[in-house]
Structures are given as structure tokens and as C-alpha cells.
N, C-alpha and C positions, 0 to 999 in steps of 0.2 A: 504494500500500500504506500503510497505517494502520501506526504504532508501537504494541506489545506491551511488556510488562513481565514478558519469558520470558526466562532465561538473560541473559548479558551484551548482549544484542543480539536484539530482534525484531521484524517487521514480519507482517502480514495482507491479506489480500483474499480476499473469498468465503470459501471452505470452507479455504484457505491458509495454513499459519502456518509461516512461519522463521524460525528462531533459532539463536543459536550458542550455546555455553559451550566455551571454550579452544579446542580446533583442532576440536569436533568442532561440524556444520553440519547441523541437522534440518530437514529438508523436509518438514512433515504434510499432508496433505488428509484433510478430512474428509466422510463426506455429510451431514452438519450439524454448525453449531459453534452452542456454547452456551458458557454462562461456565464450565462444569464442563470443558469440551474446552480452556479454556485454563489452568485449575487443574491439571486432570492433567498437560501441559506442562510448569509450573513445579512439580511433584514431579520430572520426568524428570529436567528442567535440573538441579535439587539434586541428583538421586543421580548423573549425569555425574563422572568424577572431573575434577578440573582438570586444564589441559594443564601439562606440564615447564615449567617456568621462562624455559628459551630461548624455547618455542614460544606463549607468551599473551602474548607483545607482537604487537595488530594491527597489519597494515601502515598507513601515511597514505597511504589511496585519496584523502578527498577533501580534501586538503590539495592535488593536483595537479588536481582539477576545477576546471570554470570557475564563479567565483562569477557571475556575470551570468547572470538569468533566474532562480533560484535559487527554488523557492515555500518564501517564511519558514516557520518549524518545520517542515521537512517532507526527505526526503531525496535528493526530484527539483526 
């Protein structure tokens, strides 16, 4: 999956785009994406309201993964 600049966090592949903004986790598929499919996206992401205070601290997933094997800029 490719990185996006959707919400606090996003990745793509094919017609696939997830992202998050605070606790809430969009799965889209689309039958075709174009760059308006990922513009309309980041309107959603803005009107999302933000999560509670408690709840917009992510966990550190890959703070416990293994760095060895790692493809640079990338998040596998």
C-alpha cells in the first residue's frame, strides 16, 4: 500500500483507500479512483469530528515490530 495524505493517517492500493482521523477508521473502495476520489476523502476527514482527548493518543504498534527487513519509507 502507497501513503495518502487523508486524515491523520492513510494508505492505498487499487481502488482502496484507509485512513483514520481520531478513533474513527474509513475503509473506501472505489470502482475507480481518480484524484477527485481522494479530495473528496480529505473533505470527509475535515468534517470527522476529532476523537476525546483520552482517545487520539495512537497506540506504538511499530515501536514493538521488528526493524530488520524493514523497506525504507515504507510501512512493511
Amino acid at each position: 500500500m502507497e501513503q495518502e495524505k487523508v486524515g491523520e493517517g492513510a494508505a492505498s492500493a487499487g481502488n482502496r483507500v484507509l485512513f483514520f482521523r481520531g478513533n474513527a477508521l474509513i475503509d473506501a473502495n472505489f470502482e475507480k479512483t481518480s484524484a477527485m476520489s481522494v479530495a473528496e476523502l480529505r473533505s470527509l476527514a475535515e468534517a470527522l469530528p476529532p476523537a476525546p482527548k483520552e482517545a487520539a493518543t495512537l497506540p506504538n504498534l511499530p515501536g514493538y515490530l521488528p526493524q530488520q527487513n524493514l523497506v525504507k519509507g515504507s510501512a512493511r
